[in-house]
C-alpha positions as a Markdown table, in Angstrom:
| # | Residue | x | y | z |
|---|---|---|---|---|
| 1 | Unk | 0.0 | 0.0 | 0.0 |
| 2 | Unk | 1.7 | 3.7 | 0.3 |
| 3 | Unk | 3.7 | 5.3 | 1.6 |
| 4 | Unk | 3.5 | 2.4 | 2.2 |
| 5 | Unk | -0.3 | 2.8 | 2.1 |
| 6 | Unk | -1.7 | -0.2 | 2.2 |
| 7 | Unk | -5.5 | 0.5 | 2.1 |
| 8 | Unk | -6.7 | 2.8 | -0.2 |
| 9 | Unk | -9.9 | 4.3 | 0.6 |
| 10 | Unk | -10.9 | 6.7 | -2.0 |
| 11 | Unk | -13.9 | 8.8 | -1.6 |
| 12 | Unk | -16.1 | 9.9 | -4.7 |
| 13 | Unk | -14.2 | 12.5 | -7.1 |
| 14 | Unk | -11.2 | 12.4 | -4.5 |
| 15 | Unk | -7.8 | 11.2 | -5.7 |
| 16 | Unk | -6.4 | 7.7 | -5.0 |
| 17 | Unk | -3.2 | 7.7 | -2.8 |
| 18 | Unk | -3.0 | 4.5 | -0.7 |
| 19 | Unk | -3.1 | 0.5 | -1.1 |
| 20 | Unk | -6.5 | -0.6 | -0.4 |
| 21 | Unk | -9.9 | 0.2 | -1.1 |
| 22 | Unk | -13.1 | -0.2 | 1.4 |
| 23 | Unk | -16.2 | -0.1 | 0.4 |
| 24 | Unk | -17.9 | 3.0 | 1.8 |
| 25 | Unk | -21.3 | 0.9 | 1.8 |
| 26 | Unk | -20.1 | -1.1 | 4.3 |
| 27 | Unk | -18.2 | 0.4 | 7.3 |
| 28 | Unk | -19.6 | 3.0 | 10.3 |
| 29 | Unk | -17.3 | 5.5 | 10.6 |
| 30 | Unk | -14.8 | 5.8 | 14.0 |
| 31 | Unk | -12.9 | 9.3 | 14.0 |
| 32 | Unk | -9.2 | 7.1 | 13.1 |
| 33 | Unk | -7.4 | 3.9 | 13.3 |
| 34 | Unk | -5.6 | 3.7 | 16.7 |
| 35 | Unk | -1.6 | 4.1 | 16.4 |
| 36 | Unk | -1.3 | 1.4 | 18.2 |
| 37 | Unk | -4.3 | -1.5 | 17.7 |
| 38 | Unk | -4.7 | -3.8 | 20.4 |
| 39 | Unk | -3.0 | -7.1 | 20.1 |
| 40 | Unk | -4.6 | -10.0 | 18.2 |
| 41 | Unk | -6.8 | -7.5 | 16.2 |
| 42 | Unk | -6.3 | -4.9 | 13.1 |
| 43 | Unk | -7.8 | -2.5 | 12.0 |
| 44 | Unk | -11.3 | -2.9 | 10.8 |
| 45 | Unk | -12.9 | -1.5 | 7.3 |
| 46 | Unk | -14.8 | 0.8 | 9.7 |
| 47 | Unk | -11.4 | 2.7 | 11.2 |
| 48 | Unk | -9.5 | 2.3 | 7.7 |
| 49 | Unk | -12.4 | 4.5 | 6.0 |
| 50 | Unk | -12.5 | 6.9 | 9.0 |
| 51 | Unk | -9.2 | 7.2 | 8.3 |
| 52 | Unk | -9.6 | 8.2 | 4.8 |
| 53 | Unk | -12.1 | 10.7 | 5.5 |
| 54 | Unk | -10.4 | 12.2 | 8.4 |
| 55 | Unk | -6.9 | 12.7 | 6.2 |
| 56 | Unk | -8.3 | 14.1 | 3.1 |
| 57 | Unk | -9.1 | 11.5 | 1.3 |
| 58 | Unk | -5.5 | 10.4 | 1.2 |
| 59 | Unk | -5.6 | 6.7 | 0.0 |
| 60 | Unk | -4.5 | 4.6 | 2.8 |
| 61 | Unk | -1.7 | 2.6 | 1.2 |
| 62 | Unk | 0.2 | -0.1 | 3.6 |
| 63 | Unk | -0.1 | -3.0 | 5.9 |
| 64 | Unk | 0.9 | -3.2 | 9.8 |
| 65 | Unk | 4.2 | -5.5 | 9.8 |
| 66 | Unk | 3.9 | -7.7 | 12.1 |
| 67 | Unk | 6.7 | -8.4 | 14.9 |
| 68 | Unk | 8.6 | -11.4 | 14.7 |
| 69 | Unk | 8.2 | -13.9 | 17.3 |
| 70 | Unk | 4.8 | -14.9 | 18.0 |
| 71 | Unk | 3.1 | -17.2 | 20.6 |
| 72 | Unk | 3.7 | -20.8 | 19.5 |
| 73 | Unk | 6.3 | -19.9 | 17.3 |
| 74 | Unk | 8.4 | -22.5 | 19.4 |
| 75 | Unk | 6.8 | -25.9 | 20.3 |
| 76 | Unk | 8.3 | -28.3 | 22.6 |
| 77 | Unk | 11.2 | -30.8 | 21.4 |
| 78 | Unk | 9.1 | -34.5 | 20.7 |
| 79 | Unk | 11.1 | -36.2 | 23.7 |
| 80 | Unk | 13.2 | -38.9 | 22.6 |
| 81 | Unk | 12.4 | -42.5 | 24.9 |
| 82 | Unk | 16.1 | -42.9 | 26.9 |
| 83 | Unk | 17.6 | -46.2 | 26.4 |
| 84 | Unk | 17.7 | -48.6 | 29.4 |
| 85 | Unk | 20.9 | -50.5 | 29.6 |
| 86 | Unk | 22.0 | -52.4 | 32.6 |
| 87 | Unk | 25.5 | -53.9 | 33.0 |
| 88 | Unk | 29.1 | -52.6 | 33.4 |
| 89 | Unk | 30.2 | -49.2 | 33.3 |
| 90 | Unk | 31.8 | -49.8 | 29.8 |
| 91 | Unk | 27.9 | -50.4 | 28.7 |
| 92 | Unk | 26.4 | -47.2 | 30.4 |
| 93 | Unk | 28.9 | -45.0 | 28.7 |
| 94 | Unk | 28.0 | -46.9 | 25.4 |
| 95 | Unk | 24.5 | -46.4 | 25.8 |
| 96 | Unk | 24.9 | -42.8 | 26.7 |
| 97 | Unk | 27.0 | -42.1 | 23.5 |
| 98 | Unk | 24.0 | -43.9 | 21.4 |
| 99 | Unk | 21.6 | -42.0 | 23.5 |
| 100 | Unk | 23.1 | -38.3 | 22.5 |
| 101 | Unk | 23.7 | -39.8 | 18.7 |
| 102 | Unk | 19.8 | -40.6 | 18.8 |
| 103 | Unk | 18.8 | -37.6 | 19.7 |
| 104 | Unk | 21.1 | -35.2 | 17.9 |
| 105 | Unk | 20.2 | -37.3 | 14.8 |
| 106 | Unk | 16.4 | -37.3 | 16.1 |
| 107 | Unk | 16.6 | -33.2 | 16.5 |
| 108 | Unk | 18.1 | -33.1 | 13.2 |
| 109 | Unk | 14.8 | -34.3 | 11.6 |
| 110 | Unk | 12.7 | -32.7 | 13.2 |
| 111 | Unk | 14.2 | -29.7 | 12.4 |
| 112 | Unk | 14.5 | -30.5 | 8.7 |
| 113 | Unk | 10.2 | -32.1 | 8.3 |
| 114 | Unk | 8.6 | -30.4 | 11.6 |
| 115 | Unk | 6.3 | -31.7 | 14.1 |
| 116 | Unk | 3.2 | -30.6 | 15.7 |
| 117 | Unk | -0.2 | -29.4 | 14.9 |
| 118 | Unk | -0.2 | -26.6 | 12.3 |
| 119 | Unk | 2.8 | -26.3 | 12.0 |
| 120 | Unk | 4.0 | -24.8 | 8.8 |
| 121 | Unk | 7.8 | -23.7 | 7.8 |
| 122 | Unk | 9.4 | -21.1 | 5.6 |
| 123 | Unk | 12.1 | -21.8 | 3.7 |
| 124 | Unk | 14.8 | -18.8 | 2.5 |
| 125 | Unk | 15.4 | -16.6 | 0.4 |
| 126 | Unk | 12.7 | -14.4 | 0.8 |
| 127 | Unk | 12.3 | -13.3 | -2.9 |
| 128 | Unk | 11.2 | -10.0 | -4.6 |
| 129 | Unk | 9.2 | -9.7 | -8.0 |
| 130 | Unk | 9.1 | -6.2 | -9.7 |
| 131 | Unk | 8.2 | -7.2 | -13.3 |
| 132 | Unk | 6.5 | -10.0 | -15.2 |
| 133 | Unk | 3.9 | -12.1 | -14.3 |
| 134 | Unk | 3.3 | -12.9 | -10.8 |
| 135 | Unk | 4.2 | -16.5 | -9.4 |
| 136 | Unk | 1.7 | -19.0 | -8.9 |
| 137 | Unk | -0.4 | -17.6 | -11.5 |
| 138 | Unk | -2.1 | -15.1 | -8.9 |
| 139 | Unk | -2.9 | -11.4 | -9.6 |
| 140 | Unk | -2.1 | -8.7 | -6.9 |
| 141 | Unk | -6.0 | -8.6 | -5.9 |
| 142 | Unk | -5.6 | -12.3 | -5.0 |
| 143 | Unk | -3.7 | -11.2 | -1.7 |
| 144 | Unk | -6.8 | -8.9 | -0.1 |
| 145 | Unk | -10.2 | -10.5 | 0.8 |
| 146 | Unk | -12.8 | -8.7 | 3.9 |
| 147 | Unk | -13.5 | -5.8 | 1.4 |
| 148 | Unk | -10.2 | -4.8 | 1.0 |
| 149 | Unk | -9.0 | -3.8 | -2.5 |
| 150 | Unk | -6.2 | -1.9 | -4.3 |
| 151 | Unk | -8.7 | 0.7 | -6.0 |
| 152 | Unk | -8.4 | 0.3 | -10.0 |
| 153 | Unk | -5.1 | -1.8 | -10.1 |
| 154 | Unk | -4.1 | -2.0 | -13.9 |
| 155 | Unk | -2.5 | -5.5 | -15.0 |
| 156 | Unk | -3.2 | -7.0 | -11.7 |
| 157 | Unk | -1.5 | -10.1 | -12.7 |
| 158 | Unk | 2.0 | -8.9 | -13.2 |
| 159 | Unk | 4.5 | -6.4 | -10.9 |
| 160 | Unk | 5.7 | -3.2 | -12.0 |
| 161 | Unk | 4.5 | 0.3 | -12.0 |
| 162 | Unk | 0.9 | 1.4 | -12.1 |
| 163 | Unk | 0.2 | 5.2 | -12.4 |
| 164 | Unk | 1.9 | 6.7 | -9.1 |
| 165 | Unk | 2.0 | 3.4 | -7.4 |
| 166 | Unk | 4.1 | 0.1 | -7.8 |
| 167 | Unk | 2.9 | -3.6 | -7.9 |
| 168 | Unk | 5.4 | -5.9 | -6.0 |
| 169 | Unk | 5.2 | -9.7 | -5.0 |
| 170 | Unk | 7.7 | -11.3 | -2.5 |
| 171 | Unk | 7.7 | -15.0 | -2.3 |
| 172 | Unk | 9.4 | -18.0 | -0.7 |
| 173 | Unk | 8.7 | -21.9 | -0.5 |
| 174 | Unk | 7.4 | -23.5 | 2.6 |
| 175 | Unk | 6.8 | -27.0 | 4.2 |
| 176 | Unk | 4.1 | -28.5 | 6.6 |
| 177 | Unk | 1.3 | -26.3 | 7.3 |
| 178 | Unk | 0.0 | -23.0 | 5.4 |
| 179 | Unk | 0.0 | -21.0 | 8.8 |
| 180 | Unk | 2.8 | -18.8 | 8.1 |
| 181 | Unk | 2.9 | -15.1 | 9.7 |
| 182 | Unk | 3.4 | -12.5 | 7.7 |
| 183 | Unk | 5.0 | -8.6 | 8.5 |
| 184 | Unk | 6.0 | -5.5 | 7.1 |
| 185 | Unk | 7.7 | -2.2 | 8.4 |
| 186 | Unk | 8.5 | 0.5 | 6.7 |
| 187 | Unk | 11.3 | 3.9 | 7.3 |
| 188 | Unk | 11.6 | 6.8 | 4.9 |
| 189 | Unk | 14.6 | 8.0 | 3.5 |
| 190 | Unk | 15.3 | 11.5 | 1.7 |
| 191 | Unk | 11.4 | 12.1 | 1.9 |
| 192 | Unk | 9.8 | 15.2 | 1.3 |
| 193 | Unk | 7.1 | 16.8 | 3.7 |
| 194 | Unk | 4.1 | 15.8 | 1.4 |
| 195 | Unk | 5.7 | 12.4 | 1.3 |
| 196 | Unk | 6.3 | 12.3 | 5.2 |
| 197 | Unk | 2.6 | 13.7 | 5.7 |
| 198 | Unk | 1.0 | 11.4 | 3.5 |
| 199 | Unk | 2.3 | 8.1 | 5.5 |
| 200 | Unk | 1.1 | 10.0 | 8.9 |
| 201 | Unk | -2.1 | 10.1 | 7.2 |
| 202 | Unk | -2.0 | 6.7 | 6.5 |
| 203 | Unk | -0.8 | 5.8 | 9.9 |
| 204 | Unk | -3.4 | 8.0 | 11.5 |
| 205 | Unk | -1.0 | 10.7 | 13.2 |
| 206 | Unk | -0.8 | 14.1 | 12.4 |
| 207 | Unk | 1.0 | 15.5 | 9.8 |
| 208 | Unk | 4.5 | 16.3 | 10.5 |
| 209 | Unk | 5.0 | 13.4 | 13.4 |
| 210 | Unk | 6.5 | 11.0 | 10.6 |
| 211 | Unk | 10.3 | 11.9 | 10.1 |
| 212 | Unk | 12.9 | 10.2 | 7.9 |
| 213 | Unk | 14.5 | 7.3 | 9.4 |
| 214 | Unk | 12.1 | 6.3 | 12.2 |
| 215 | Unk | 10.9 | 3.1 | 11.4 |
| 216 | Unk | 6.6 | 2.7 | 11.6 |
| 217 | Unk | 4.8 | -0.6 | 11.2 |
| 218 | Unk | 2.1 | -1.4 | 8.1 |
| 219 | Unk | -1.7 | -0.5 | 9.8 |
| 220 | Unk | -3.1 | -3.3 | 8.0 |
| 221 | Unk | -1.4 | -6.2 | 9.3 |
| 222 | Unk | -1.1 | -6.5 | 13.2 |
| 223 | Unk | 2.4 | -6.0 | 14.5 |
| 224 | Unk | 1.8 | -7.4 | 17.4 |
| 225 | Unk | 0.9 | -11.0 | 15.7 |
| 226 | Unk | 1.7 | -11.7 | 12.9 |
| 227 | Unk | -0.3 | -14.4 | 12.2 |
| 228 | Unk | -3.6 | -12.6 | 12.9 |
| 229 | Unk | -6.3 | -12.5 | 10.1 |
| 230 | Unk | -6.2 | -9.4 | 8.3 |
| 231 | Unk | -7.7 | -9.7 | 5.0 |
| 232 | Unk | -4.3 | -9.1 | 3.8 |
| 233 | Unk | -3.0 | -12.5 | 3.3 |
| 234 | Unk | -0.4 | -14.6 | 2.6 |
| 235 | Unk | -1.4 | -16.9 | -0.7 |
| 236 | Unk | 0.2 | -20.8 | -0.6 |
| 237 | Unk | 1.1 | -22.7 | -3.7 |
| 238 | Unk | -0.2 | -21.7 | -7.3 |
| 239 | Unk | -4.0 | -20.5 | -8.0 |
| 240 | Unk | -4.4 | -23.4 | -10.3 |
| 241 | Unk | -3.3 | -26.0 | -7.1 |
| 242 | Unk | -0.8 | -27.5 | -9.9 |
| 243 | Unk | 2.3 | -26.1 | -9.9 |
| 244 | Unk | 4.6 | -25.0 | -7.3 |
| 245 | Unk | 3.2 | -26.7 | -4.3 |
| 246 | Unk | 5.5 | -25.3 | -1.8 |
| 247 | Unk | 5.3 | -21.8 | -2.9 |
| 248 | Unk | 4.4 | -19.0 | -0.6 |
| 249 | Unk | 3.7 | -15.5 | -1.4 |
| 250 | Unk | 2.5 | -12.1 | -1.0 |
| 251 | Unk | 2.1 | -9.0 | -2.9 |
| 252 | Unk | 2.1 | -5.2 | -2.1 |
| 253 | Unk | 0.9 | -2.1 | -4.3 |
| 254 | Unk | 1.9 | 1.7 | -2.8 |
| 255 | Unk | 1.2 | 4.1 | -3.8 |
| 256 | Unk | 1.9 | 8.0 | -3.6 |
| 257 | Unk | 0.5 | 11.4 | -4.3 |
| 258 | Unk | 1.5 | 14.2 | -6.6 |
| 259 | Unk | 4.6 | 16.3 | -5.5 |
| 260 | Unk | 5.9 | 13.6 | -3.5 |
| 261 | Unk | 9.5 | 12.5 | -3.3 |
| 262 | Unk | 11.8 | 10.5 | -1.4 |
| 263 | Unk | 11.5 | 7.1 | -0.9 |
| 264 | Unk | 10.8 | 4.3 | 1.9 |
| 265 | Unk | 12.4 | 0.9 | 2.9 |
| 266 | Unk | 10.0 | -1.6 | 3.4 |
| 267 | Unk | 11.0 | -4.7 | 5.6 |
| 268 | Unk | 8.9 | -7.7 | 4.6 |
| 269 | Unk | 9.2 | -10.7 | 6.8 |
| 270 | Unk | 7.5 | -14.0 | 6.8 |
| 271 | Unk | 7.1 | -16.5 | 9.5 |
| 272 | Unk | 7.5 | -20.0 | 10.7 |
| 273 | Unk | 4.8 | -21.1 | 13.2 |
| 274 | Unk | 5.3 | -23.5 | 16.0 |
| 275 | Unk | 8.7 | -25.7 | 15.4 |
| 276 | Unk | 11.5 | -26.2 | 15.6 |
| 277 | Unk | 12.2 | -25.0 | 11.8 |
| 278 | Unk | 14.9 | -24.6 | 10.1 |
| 279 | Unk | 14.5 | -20.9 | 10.1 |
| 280 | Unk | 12.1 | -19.3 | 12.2 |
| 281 | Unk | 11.8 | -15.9 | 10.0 |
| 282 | Unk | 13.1 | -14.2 | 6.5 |
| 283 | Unk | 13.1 | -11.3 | 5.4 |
| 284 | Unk | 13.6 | -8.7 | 2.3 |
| 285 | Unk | 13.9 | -5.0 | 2.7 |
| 286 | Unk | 12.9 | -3.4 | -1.0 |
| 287 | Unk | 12.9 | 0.1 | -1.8 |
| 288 | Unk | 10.4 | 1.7 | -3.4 |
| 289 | Unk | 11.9 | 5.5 | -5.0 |
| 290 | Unk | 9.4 | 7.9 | -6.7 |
| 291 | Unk | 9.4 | 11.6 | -7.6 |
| 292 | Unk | 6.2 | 13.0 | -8.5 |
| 293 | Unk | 6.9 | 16.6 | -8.4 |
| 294 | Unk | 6.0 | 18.8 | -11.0 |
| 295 | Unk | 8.1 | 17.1 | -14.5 |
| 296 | Unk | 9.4 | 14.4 | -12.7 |
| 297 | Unk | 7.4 | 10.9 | -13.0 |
| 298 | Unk | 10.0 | 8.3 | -10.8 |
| 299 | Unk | 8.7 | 4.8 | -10.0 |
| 300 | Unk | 11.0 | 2.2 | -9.0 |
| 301 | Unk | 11.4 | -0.4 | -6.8 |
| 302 | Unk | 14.8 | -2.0 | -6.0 |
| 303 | Unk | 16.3 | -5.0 | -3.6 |
């Protein structure tokens, strides 16, 4: 989303600036999304279209990252039975030798397949697509559900630009369980003030409290867990269920104003659940550059 807005929420005849779109027949209308939601919980449609109302229509164009390390993200080592031996001595220290080769060799696997209900594992490097056809055969608008949308994404099914914004999809493979956690920060760098203001729009602060190098988590997702259910989601394998089983992926679309400039950092980060995997987290930091003041059209995203 932009500015890393991740839900754009564009009132009638006002201009689109963030991520997602919400419905306006849908939602009551709160006065604005709560810096800091309440754990377990993120924003609802209600508070994302109170917040486009109550920051001039400015789209609202990111999701919350999420913190890393989440309940359950550890389960318990499955206990390996001890040996009984009974004997000399010279037998007890053989049995203890095959006892720690047992379970250094049981820990191993379990480490390498999983174990325990739901458990899912990713699998690094955490990949970045900014042209071509998405992976998986999904389109951008495949990754929001609830009501969310991106608001008149062009070519949904491929990454690239798209009028002030930028379509990006990270991916990664995964074993076990599809109950990976998914997160997202992002820190400006070199921004303007209409840049700056537009994110604290987004983030529902006031303008001029978002400064260049302070790091602010994606509204959207839930930072405090990141495997809450947002209606921005992670997608698993390939739309068609063929291809690419272990595949895991996500995709993100800011998007920025006129006269902005600067650019952000995005951390993306997905999760392991319970364990012990192989890795518990990986991440990708992509930058997304623009310059939209007046004769200047810049749109990039590099990682």
């Amino acid at each position: 989303m932009t500015n890393r807005q991740s839900a754009l929420v564009a009132a009638p005849g006002s201009e689109e600036r963030g991520r997602v779109s919400v419905p306006s027949a849908q939602v009551s209308v709160p006065q604005r999304i709560p810096p800091n939601p309440p754990t377990g919980s993120g924003p609802t449609a209600a508070q994302l279209l109170a917040l486009q109302r109550g920051a001039g229509n400015r789209a609202v164009s990111r999701l919350v990252t999420a913190a890393a390390g989440a309940v359950g993200r550890h389960g318990e080592n499955r206990s390996v039975r001890p040996l009984t031996v009974t004997g000399d001595q010279r037998s007890e220290e053989l049995a203890g030798t095959l006892q720690r080769g047992l379970t250094r060799v049981t820990t191993e696997v379990q480490r390498a397949q999983g174990v325990g209900t739901g458990m899912g594992c990713v699998n690094g490097p955490l990949e970045t697509l900014t042209s071509g056809a998405l992976r998986g055969g999904y389109t951008v608008n495949d990754y929001l559900s609830g009501g969310l949308s991106w608001s008149g994404v062009s070519s949904p099914g491929s990454a690239g630009p798209d009028g002030r914004g930028y379509k990006v999809q990270l991916y990664a493979t995964y074993s076990q369980a599809s109950s990976l956690g998914v997160s997202q920060t992002m820190t400006h760098g070199g921004s303007n003030q209409a840049f700056l203001d537009g994110t604290a729009a987004y983030l529902g602060r006031a303008a001029g409290s978002v400064t260049n190098g302070s790091t602010y988590s994606e509204p959207v997702l839930n930072a405090g867990d990141p495997y809450a259910v947002t209606g921005w989601n992670l997608q698993y394998g390939s739309k068609s269920g063929g291809a690419l089983p272990s595949l895991v992926s996500f995709a993100d679309v800011p998007r920025a104003g006129p006269g902005e400039k600067g650019y952000i950092d995005f951390r993306t980060g997905f999760h392991s659940r319970g364990g012990p995997c192989m890795q518990d987290s990986v991440y990708r930091t992509w930058r997304w550059t623009i310059d939209f003041t007046p004769g200047k059209n810049v749109n990039t995203v590099t990682a």
